[in-house]
matplotlib code that plots the C-alpha trace (Angstrom):
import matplotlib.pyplot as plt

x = [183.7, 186.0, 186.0, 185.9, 182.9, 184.5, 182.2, 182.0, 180.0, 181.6, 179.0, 176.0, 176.8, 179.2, 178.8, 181.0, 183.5, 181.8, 178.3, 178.8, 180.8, 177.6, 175.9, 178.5, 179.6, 182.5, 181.7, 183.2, 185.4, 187.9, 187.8, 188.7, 192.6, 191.8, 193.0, 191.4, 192.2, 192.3, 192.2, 188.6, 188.0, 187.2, 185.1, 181.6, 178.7, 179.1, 182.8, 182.2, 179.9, 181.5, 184.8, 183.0, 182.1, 185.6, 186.7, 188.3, 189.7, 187.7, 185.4, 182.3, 183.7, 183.9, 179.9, 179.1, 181.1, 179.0, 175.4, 175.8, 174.4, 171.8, 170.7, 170.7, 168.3, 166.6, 166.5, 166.3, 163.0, 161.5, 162.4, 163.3, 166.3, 170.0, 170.8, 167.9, 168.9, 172.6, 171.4, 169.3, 171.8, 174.1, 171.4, 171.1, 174.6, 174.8, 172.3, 173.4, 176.9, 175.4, 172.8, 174.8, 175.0, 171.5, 172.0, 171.4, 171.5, 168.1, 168.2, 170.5, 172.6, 170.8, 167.4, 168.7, 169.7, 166.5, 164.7, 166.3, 166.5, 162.7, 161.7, 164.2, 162.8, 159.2, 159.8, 161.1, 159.2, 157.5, 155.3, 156.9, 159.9, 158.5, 157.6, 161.0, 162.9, 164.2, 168.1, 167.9, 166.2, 167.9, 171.1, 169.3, 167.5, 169.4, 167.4, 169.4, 167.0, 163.7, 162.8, 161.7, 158.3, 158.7, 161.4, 158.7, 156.0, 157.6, 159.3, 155.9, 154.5, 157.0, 156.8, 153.0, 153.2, 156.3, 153.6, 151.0, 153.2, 153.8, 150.1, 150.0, 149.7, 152.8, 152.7, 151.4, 154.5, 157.0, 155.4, 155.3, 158.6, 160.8, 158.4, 158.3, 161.7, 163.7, 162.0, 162.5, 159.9, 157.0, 159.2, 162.1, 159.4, 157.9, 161.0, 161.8, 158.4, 158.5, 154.9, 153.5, 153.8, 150.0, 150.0, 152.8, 150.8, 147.5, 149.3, 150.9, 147.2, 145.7, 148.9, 148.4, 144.8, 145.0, 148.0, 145.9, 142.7, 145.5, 146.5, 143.5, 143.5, 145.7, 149.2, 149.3, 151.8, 154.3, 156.3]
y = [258.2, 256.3, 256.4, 253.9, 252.0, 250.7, 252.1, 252.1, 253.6, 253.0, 250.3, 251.2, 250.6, 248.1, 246.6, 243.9, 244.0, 241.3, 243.0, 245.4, 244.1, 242.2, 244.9, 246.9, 244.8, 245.4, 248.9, 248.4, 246.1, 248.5, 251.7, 249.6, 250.3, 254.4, 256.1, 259.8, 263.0, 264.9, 268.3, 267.8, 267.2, 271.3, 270.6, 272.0, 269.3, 270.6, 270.0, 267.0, 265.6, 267.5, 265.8, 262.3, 262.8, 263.3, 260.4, 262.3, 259.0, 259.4, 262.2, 259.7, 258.6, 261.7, 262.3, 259.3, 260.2, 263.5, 262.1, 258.1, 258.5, 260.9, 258.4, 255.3, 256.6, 257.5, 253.8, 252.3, 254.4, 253.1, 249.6, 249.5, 246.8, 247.5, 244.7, 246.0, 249.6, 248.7, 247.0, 249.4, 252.4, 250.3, 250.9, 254.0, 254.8, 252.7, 254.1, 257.3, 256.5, 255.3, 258.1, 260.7, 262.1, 262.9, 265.1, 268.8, 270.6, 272.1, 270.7, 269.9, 266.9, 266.1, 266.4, 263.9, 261.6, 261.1, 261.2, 258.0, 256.4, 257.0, 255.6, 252.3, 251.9, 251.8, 249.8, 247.0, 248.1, 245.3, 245.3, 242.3, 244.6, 247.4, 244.8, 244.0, 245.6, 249.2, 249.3, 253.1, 253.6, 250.9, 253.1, 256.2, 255.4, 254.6, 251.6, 251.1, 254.2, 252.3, 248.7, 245.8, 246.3, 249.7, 248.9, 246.0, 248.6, 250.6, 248.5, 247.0, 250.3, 251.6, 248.4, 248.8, 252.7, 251.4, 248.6, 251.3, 253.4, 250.5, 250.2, 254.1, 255.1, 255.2, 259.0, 259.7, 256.9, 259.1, 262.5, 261.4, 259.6, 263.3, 265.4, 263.5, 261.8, 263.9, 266.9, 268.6, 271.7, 271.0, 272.5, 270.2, 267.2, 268.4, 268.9, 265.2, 263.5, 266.0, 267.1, 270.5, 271.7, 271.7, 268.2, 267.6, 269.1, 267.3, 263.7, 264.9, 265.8, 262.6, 260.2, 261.6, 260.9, 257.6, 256.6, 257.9, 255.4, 252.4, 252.7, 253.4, 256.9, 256.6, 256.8, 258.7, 261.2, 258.4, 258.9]
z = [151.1, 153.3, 157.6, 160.0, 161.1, 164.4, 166.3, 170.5, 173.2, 176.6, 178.8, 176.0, 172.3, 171.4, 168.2, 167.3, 164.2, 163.0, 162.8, 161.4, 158.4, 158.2, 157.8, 156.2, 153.8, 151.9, 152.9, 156.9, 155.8, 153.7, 156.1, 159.3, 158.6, 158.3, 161.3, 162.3, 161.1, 164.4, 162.5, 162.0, 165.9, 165.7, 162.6, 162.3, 160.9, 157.4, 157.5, 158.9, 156.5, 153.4, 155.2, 154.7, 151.1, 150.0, 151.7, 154.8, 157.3, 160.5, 159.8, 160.0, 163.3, 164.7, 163.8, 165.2, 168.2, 168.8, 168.1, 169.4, 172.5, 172.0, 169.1, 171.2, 173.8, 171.1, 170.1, 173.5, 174.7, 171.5, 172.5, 176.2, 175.8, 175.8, 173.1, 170.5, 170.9, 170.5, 167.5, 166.1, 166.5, 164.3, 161.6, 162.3, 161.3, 158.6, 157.0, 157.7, 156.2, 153.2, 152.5, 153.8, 150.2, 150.9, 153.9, 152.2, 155.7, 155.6, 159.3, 161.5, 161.4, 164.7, 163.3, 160.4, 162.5, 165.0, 161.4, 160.7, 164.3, 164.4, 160.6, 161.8, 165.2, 163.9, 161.4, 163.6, 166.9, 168.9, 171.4, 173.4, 173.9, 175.7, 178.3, 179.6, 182.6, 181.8, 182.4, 181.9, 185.3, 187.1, 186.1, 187.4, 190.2, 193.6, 194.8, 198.2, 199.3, 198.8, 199.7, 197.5, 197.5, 196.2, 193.4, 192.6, 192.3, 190.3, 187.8, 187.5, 187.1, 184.3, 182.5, 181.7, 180.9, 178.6, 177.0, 176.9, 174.7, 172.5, 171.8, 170.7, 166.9, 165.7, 165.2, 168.4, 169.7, 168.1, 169.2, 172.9, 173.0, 171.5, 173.4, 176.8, 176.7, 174.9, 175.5, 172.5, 171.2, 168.9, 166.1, 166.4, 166.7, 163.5, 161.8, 162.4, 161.8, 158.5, 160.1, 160.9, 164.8, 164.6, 163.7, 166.1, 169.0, 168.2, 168.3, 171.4, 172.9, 171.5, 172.8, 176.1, 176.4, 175.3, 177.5, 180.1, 178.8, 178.4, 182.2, 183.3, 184.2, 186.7, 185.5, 182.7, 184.9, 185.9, 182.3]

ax = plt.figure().add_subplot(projection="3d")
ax.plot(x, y, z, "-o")
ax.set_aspect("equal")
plt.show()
């Protein structure tokens, strides 16, 4: 399986070269030099991944391409930093590349994907991370329309329900952060967590009430 790990995301995810041969190993390091086959722009997933198995040049590139951003807001809601989600998308990928024999397309490639970005995320979660100033609103709120003591309130405000979340279970973390953020049903949830939609629904109920009992009661709506 040979593609290029050169991976970019226009002002989000940049890792460097360096990085990711790092990371990579010899593995980055000999597909740099592939260039993409643009016949398998067209490509469904399966292609894709069947594309990447038999050493197709850039048909990993063209996966990451379609699911980068959607996994790095995965990452960054978990961590609420631009440099740890960049970071942590890069493993994501890389341990996608690598396990990508794996992949038996019982779910979507999508599914597979947040399955990893949520097992990586947890595992290097900290609490001291959800604490620091979201760039994701900044980019998405227009703060010339409200004055400084608002933006103050409500930076303040969406950093503790971002600490709050921190403090969840990590179930009821990852339940909240796909159902809330990334809106997705209670079956898509459950087919990522590898969980039951009944599960799925009681971690929901239970993050919510405790979110609620972490801020107090009275900001369990400002998500």
């Amino acid at each position: 399986m040979a593609s290029s790990l050169a991976w970019t995301l226009e002002g989000t995810y940049r890792p460097a070269a360096a990085g990711v041969a790092a990371r990579g190993s010899q593995l980055a390091a000999t597909a740099m030099s592939s260039e993409p086959d643009t016949a398998l722009a067209e490509a469904d997933e399966r292609s894709l991944v069947d594309a990447c198995l038999a050493g197709r040049a850039g048909a990993f590139d063209l996966i990451v391409e379609r699911h980068r951003r959607s996994v790095y807001l995965l990452c960054y809601r978990f961590v609420s930093n631009h440099e740890d989600a960049s970071d942590l998308t890069q493993d994501v990928f890389l341990r996608a590349y690598r396990g990508l024999r794996k992949f038996r397309g019982h779910s979507s490639l999508a599914t597979w994907l947040y399955r990893i970005g949520v097992n990586v995320c947890l595992n290097r979660l900290s609490v001291k991370t959800l604490q620091r100033e979201s760039i994701d609103e900044r980019e998405h709120v227009d703060t010339r329309s409200e004055s400084a003591t608002d933006y103050l309130l409500r930076s303040e405000r969406a950093a503790r329900v971002r600490a709050a979340i921190g403090r969840l279970p990590r179930k009821q973390r990852s339940t909240l952060i796909l159902r809330m953020y990334h809106e997705m049903s209670h079956q898509e949830i459950a087919d990522v967590l590898g969980s039951s939609v009944g599960a799925v629904k009681a971690n929901f109920f239970h993050a919510l009430g405790n979110l609620k009992k972490l801020l107090g009661g009275g900001e369990g709506g400002q998500l």
